[in-house]
FIKE-956218 format. One record per atom (N, C-alpha, C, CB): residue in three letters; residue number from 1; atom name; x negated, y, z. Coordinates in pm, 1 decimal, decimal comma. Each point is the difference from the previous one (the first is absolute). Last residue first. Glycine has a CB too. Layout:
N
{residuo->Ala num->NUM atomo->CA px->X py->Y pz->Z}
...
This chain:
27
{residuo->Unk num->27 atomo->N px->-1432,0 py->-638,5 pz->-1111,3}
{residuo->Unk num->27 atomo->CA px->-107,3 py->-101,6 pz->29,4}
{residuo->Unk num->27 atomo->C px->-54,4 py->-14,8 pz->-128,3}
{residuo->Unk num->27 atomo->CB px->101,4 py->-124,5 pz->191,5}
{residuo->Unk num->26 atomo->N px->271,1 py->405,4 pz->-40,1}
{residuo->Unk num->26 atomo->CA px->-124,6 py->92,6 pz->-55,1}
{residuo->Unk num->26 atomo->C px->-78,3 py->-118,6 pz->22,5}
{residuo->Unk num->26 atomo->CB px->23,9 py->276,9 pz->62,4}
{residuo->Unk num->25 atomo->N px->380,6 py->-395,3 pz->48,1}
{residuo->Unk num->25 atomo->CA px->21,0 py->8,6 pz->-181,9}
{residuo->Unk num->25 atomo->C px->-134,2 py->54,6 pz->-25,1}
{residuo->Unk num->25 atomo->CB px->275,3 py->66,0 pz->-51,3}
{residuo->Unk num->24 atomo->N px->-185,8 py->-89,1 pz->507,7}
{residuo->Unk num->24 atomo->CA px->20,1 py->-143,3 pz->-90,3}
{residuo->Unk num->24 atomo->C px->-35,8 py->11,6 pz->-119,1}
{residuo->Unk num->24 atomo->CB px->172,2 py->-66,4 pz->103,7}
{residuo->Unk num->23 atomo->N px->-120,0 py->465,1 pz->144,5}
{residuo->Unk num->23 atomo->CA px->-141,0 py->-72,7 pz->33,5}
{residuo->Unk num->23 atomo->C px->8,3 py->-92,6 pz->-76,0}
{residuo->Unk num->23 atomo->CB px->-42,7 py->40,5 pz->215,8}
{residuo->Unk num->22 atomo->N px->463,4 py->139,3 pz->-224,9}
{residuo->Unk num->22 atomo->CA px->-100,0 py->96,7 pz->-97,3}
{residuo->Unk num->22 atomo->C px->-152,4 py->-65,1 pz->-4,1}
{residuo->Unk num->22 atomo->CB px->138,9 py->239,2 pz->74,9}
{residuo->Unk num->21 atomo->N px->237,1 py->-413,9 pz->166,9}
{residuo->Unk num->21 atomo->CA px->-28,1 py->-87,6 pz->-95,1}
{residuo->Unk num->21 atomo->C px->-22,3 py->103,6 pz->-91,7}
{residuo->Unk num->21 atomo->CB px->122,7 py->-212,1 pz->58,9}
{residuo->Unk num->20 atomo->N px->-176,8 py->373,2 pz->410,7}
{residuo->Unk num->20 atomo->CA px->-29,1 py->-139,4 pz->-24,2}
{residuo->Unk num->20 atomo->C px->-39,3 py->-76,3 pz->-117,9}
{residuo->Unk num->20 atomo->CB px->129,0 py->23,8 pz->148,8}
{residuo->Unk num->19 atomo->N px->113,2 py->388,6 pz->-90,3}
{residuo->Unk num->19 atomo->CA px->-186,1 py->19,0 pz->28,7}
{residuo->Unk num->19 atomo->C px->-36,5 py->-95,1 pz->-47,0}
{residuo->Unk num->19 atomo->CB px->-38,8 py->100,1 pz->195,9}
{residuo->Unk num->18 atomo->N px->494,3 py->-119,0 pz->-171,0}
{residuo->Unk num->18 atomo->CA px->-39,8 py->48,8 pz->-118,6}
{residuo->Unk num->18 atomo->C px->-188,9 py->44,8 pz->-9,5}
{residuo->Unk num->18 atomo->CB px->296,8 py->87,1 pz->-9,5}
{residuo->Unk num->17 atomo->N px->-31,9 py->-209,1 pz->418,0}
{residuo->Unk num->17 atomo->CA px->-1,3 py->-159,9 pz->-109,5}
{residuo->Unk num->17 atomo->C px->-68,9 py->59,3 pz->-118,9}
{residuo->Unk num->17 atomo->CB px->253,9 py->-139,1 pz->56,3}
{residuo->Unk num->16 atomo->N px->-197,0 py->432,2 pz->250,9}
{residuo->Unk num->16 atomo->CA px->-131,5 py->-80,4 pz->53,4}
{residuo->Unk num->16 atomo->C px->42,1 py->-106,0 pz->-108,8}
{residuo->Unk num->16 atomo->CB px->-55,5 py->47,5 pz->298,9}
{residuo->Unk num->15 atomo->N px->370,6 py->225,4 pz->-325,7}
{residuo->Unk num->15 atomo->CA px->-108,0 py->114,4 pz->6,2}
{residuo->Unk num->15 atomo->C px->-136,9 py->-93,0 pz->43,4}
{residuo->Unk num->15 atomo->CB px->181,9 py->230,6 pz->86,3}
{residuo->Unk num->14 atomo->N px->265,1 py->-387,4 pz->-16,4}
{residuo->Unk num->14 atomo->CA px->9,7 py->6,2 pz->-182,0}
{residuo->Unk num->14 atomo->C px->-172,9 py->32,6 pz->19,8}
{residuo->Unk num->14 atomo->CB px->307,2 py->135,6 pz->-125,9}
{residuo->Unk num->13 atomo->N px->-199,5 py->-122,0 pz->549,2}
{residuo->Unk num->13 atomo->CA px->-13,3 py->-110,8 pz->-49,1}
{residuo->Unk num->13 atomo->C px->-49,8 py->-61,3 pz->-153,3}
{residuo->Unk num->13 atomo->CB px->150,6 py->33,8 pz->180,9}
{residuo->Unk num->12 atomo->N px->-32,9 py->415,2 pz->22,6}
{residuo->Unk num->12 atomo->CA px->-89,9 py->-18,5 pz->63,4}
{residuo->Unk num->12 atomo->C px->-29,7 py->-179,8 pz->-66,6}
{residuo->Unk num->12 atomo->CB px->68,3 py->220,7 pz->229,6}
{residuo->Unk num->11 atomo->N px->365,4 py->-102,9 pz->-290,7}
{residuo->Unk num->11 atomo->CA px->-79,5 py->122,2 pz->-78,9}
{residuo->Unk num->11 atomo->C px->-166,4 py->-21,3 pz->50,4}
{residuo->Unk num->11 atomo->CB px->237,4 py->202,0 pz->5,9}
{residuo->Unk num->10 atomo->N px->107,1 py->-423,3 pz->268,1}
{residuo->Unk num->10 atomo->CA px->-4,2 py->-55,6 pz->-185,0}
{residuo->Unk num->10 atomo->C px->-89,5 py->85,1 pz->-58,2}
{residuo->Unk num->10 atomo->CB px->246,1 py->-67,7 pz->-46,5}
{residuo->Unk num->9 atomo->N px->-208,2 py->234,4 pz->477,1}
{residuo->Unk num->9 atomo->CA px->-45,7 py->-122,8 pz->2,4}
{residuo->Unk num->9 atomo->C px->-11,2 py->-47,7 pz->-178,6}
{residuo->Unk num->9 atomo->CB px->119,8 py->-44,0 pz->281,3}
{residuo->Unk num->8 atomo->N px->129,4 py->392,2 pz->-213,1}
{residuo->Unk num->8 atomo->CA px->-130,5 py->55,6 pz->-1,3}
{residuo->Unk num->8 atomo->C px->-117,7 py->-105,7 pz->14,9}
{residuo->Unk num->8 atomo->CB px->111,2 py->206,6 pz->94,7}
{residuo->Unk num->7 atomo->N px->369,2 py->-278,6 pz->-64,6}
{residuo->Unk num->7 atomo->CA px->-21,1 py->82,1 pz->-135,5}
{residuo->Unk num->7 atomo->C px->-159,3 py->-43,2 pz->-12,6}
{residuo->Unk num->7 atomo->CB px->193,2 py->237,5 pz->23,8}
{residuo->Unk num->6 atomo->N px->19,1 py->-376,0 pz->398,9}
{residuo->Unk num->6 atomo->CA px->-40,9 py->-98,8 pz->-111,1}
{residuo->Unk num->6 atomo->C px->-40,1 py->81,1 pz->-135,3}
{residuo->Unk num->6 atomo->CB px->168,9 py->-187,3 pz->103,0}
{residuo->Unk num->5 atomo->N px->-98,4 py->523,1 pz->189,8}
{residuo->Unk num->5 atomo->CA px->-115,7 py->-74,2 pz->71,5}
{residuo->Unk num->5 atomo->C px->-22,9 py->-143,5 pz->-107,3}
{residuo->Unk num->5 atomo->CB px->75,8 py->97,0 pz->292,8}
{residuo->Unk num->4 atomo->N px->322,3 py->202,7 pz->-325,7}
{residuo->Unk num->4 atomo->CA px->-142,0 py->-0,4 pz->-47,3}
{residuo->Unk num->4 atomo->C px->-105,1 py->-35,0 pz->63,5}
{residuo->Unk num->4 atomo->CB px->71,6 py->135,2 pz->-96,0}
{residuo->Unk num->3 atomo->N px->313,1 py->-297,9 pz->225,0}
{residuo->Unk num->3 atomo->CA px->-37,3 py->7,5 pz->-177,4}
{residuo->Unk num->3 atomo->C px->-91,6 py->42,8 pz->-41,4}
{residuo->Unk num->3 atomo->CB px->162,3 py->24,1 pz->-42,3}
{residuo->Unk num->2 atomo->N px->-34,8 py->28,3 pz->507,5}
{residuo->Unk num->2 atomo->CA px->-24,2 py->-188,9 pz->-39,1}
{residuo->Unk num->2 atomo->C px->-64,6 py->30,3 pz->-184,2}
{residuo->Unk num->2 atomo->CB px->295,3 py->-165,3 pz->186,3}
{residuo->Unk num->1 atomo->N px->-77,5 py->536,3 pz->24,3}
{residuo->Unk num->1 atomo->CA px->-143,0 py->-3,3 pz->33,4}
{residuo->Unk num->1 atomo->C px->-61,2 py->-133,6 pz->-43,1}
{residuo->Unk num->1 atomo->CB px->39,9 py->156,0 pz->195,6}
């Protein structure tokens, strides 16, 4: 249960960093 919870955490993370340096790059 631990795993996927960090799974889904990392995945949720990747998933806001990649918003993030999509916004960055759209300046």
């Amino acid at each position: 249960i631990m795993t996927a919870i960090k799974r889904a955490g990392a995945d949720l993370i990747i998933t806001y960093a990649a918003k993030d340096v999509a916004r960055y790059l759209n300046r």
